[in-house]
C-alpha positions in Angstrom: -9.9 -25.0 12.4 -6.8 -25.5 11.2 -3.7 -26.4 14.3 -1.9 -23.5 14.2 1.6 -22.9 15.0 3.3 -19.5 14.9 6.7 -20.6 15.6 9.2 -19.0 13.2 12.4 -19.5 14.3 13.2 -22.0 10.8 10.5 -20.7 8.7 11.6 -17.0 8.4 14.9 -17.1 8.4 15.0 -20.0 6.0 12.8 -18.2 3.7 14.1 -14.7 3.8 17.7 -15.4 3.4 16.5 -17.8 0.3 14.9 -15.1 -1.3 17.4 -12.6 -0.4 20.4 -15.1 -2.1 18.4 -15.7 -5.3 17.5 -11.7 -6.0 21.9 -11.3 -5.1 22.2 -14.0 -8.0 19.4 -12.4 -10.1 21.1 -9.4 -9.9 24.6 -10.6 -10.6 24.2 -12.1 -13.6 21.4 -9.3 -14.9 21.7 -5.9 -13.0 23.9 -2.8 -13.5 24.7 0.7 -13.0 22.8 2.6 -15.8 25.5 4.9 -17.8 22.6 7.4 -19.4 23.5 5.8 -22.5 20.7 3.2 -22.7 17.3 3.8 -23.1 15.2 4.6 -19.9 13.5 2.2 -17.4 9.3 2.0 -18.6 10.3 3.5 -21.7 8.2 6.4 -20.7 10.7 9.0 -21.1 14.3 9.8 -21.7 14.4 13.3 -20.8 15.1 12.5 -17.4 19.0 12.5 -18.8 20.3 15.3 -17.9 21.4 15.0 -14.6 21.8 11.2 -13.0 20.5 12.8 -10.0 17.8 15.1 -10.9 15.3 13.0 -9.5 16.5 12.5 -6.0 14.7 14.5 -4.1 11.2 13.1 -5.7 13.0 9.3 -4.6 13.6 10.6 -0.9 10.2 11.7 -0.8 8.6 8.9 -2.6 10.5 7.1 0.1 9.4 8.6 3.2 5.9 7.9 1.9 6.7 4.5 1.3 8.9 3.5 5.1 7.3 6.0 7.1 3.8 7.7 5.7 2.4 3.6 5.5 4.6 1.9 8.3 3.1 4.6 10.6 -0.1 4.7 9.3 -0.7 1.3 10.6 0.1 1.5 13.8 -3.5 2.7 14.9 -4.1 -1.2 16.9 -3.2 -1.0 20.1 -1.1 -3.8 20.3 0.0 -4.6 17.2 2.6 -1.0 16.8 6.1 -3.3 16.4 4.7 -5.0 13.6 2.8 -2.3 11.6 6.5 -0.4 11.3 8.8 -3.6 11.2 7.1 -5.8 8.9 6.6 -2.8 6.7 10.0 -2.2 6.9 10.8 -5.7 6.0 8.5 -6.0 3.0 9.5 -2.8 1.3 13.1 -4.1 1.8 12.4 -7.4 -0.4 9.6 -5.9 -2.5 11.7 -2.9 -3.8 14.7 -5.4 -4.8 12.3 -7.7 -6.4 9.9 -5.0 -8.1 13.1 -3.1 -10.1 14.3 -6.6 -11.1 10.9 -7.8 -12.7 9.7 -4.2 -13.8 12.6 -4.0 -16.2 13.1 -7.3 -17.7 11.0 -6.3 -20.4 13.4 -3.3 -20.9 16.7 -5.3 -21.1 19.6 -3.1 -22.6 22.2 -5.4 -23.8 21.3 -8.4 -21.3 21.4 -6.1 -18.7 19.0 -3.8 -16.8 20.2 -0.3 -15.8 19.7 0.9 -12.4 19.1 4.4 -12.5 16.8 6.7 -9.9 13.6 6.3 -12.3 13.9 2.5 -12.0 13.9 2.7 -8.0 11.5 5.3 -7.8 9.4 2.4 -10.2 10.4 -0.1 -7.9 9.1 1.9 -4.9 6.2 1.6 -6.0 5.8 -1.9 -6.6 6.4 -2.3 -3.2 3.4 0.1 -2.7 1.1 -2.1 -3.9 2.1 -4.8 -1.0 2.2 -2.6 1.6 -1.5 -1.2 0.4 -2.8 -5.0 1.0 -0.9 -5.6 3.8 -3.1 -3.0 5.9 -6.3 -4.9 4.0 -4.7 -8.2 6.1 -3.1 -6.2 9.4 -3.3 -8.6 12.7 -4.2 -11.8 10.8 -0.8 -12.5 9.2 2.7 -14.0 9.7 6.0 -12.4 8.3 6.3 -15.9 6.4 3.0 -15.4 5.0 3.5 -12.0 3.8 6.6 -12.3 2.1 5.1 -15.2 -0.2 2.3 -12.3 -0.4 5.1 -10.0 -1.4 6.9 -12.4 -4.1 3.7 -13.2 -6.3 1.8 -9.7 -5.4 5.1 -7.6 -6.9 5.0 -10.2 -9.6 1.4 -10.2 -10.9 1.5 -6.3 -10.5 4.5 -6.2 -13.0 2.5 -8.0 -15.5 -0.1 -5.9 -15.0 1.7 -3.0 -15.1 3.7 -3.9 -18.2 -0.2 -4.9 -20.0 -1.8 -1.5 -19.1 0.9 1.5 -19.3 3.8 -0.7 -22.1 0.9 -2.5 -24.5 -2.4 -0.2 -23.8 -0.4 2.8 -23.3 -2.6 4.0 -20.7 -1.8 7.0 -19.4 -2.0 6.4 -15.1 1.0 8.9 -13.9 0.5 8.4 -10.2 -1.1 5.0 -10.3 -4.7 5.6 -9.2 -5.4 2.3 -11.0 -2.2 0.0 -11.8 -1.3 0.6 -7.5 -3.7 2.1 -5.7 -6.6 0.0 -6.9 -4.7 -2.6 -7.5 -2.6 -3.3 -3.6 -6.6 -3.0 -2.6 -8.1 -5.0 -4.7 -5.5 -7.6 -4.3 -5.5 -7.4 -0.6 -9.4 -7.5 -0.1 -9.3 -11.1 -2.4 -6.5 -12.4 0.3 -8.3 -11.2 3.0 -11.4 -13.4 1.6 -9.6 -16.4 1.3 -8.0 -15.7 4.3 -11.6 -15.2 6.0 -11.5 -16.2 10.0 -15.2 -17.4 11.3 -14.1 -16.5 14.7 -13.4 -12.8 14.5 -16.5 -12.3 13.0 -17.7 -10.2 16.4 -14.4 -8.7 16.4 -11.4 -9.3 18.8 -10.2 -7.0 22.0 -7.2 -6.0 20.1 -8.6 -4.8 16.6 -9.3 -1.4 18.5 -6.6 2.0 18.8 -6.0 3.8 21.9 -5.3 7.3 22.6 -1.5 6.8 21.9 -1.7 4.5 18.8 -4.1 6.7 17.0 -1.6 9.9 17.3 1.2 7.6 16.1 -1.0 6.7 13.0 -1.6 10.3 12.6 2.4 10.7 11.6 2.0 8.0 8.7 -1.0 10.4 7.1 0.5 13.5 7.5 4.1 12.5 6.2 1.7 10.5 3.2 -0.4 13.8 2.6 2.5 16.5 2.4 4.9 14.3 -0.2 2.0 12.9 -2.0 2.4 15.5 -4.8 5.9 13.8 -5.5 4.2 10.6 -5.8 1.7 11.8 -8.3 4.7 13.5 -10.2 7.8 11.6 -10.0 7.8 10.0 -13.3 5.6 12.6 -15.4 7.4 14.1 -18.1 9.5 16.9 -16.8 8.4 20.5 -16.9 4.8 21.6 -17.5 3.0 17.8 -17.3 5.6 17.5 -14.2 4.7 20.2 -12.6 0.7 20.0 -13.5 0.8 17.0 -11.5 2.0 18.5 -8.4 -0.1 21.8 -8.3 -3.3 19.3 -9.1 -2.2 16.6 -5.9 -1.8 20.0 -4.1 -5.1 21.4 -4.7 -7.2 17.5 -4.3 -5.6 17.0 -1.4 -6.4 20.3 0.1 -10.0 19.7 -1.1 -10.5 16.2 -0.3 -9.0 17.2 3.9 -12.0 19.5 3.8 -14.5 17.0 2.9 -13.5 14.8 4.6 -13.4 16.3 7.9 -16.9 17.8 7.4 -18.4 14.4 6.1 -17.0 12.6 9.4 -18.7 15.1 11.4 -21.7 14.6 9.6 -22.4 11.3 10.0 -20.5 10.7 13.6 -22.9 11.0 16.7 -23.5 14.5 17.9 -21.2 16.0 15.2 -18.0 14.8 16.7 -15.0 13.9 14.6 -14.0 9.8 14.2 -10.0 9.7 14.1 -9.7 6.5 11.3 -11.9 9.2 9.4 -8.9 11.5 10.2 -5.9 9.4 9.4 -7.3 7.6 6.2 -10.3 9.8 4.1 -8.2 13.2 4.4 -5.5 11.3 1.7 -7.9 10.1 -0.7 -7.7 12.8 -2.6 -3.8 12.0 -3.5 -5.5 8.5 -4.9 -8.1 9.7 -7.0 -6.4 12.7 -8.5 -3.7 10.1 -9.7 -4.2 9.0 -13.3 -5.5 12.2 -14.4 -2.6 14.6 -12.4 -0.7 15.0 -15.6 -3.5 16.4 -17.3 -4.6 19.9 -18.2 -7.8 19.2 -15.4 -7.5 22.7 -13.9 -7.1 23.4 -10.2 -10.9 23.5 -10.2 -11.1 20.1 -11.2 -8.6 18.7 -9.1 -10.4 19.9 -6.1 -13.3 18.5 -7.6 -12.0 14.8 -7.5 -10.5 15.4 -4.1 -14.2 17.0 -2.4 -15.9 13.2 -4.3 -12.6 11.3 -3.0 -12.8 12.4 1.0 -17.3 12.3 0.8 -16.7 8.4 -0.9 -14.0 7.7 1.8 -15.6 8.5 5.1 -19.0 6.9 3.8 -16.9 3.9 3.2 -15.6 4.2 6.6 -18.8 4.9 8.3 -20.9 2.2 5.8 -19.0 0.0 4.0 -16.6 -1.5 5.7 -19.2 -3.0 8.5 -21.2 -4.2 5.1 -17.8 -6.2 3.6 -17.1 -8.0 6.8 -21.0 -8.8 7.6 -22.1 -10.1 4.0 -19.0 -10.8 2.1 -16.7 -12.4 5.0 -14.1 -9.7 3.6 -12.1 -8.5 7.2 -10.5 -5.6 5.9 -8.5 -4.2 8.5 -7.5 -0.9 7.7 -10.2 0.0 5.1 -7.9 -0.1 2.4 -11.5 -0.3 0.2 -12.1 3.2 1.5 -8.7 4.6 1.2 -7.1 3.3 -2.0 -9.6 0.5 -3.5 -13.1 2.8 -4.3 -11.0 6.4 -4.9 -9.0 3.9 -7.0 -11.5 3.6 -8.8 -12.9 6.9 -8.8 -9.4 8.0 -10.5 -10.0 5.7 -13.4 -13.1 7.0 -14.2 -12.0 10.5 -14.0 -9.1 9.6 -16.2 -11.3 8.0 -18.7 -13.5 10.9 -18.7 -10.8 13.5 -18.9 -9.1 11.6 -22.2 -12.6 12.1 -23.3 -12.3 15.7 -23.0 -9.2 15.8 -24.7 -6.9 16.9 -21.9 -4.3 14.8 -22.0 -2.0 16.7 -24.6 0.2 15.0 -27.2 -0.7 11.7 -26.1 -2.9 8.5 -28.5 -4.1 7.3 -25.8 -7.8 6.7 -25.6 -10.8 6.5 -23.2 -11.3 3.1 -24.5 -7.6 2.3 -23.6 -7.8 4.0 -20.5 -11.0 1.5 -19.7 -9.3 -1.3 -20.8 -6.3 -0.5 -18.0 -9.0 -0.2 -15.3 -10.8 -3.3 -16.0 -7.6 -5.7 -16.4 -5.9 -4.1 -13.7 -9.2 -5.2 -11.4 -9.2 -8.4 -13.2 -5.3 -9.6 -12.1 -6.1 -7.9 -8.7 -8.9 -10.2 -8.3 -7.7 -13.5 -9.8 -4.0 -12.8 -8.2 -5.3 -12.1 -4.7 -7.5 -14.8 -4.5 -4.8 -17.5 -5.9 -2.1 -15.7 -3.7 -4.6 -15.7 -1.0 -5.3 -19.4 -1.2 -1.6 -20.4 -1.2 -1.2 -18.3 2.2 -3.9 -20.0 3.9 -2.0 -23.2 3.6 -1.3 -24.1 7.5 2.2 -23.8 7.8 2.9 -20.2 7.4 2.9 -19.7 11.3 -0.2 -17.8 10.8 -1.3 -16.5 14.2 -4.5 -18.3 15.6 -7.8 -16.4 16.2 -7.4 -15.2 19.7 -3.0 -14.1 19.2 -4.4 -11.8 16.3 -3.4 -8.3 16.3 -1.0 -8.6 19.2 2.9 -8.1 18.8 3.5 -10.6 21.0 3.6 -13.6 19.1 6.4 -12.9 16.4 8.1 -10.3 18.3 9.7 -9.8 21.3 7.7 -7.4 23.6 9.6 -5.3 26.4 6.3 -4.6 28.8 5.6 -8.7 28.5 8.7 -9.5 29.7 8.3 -6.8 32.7 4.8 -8.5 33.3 6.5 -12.1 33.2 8.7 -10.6 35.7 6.6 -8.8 37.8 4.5 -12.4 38.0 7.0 -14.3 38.9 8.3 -11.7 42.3 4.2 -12.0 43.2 4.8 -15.3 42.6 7.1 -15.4 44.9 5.8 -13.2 47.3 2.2 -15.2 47.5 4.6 -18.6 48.4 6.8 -16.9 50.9 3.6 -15.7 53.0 2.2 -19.3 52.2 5.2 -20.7 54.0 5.1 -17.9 56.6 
């Protein structure tokens, strides 16, 4: 076992600000304001020109999701609530400025890239991806740790990204495969190399309370009412735009049903399970992704939702235990069940409804649309597991075994100091009746 030691006080501050005063350089010498005059950030389309601030309101939603429908999803450990909102916070910070520079610099406009409210509703999600394979490594990390996780996770994604939807031309509007797939794939290889022997039988902290499981319960409700802006922020605008909200709407809708009734199924004595709850009821906003653009029907949305919250909670109830036991892959939120497997599921779907001709005015093919699902799997994979490795590398002030999931050790906790207190008065008290 490697000699662990979780002090941070150089580390983090050394790194962050470093990172922080390269991206101010980066963007001095390569970022402005965009003036509507060049062309647009993914080169996906331009019509979004007609007002600089059109898209606002799908930002401040796509935003929400991103600081308080995942930071608040997380915070179902009992222990470990400080950190599931902060370091989210902190990670979405860097990873949004690092995303929009490296998504656009294959979209320079006169040595420059534009900033406009496409490219950081782009760069939003690149940060998604990070914060979908953070929950994969929740407990078992350092803030230095994930922010090297965050720098080469945002970049391999942009390649990725860049390969699949700007050479294949794979249509993936909300990102079922390029992010959703992608943060879980990625985070499932960390988590492998990142493997820990000694919580193979679990840990006293890895469990929720009554409390920590309500607060979790804000992240997937915020998540599952703005999801439809997720799926729809960069379509096209009007009809494809629109398609892809009413479709999230419906699969979402669909998929809370299924999911419900398969957790009842499968829990003793019909009684609900709570991570079933927070986590399967928003698979449906993940599947329904790559084809929510498309001409699907409402029928067929609700269709991919019902498969999308059945597949979840089975991956809750089955899976997960199966990862962890045979494949030494701790995956602490399920983000397999959530975002990796409906992910998937939203690949195929798109592949089959290319097939079926219902993406309109579009080359794209069912081949193509294969092709994006099996590279984006492919740099998931090989990216994790190289990212993963480098983070294993014992000077991260990676927590040791028995500090995991507990705030504690990189924050400062206001009931441990009352507890330090309240030892020291006993303390105190037990030497005063000694002397007595």
């Amino acid at each position: 076992m490697p000699s662990y030691s979780t002090n941070m006080r150089l580390k983090f501050p050394i790194l962050a600000l470093t990172l922080e005063i390269i991206t101010i350089i980066l963007y001095a010498v390569f970022v402005d304001y965009d003036d509507g005059h060049g062309h647009d950030d993914h080169g996906k389309n331009s019509t979004h020109k007609e007002s600089p601030l059109s898209l606002y309101p799908m930002f401040q939603d796509v935003h929400v999701m991103i600081f308080i429908g995942f930071g608040f999803l997380m915070t179902f450990l009992k222990r470990y609530g400080f950190s599931s909102v902060g370091i989210n916070l902190l990670l979405a910070a860097f990873g949004l400025q690092w995303g929009l520079l490296l998504q656009n610099v294959w979209h320079v406009d006169h040595g420059k890239i534009k900033v406009s409210i496409e490219s950081m509703i782009n760069a939003d999600f690149s940060t998604a991806t990070v914060l979908i394979s953070f929950g994969a490594v929740l407990g078992k990390t350092s803030p230095v740790q994930l922010l090297i996780m965050t720098l080469l996770e945002i970049t391999v994604f942009c390649i990725n990204e860049h390969i699949v939807v700007g050479l294949l031309n794979v249509s993936d509007v909300g990102a079922s495969m390029t992010i959703h797939a992608f943060g879980a794939y990625f985070g499932l290889a960390v988590a492998r190399m990142l493997y820990r022997p000694g919580l193979k039988n679990g840990h006293d902290n890895e469990g929720s309370v009554y409390h920590s499981d309500l607060f979790a319960m804000i992240g997937t409700v915020y998540l599952w009412m703005f999801w439809p802006s997720f799926n729809s922020a960069i379509a096209e605008p009007g009809l494809p735009q629109l398609t892809a909200v009413i479709n999230t709407y419906f699969s979402l809708a669909s998929c809370a049903l299924a999911a419900y009734a398969t957790s009842s199924l499968v829990e003793h004595r019909g009684k609900l399970d709570m991570v079933h709850i927070q986590n399967a009821t928003l698979a449906g906003g993940v599947a329904v992704g790559t084809c929510a653009n498309m001409s699907i029907g409402p029928f067929g949305a609700m269709l991919i939702g019902l498969v999308a919250g059945i597949i979840s909670t089975l991956g809750f109830k089955f899976l997960s235990p199966i990862l962890a036991a045979s494949l030494g892959i701790q995956d602490t939120c399920g983000v397999h069940n959530l975002h990796g497997m409906p992910g998937i599921l939203g690949g195929l779907a798109g592949i089959v409804a290319v097939a079926l001709g219902k993406l309109e005015n579009s080359e794209t093919t069912a081949t193509l649309q294969a092709a994006g699902l099996a590279s984006t799997l492919g740099f998931a994979l090989v990216g994790g597991s190289i990212t993963g490795l480098i983070m294993k590398i014992p000077i991260w002030s990676q927590p040791p075994d028995q500090n995991c999931y507990d705030d504690s050790v990189f924050w400062e906790v206001p009931e441990e100091e009352e507890e330090k207190e309240e030892s020291l008065t006993h303390g105190d008290h037990s030497k005063n009746k000694t002397d007595a």
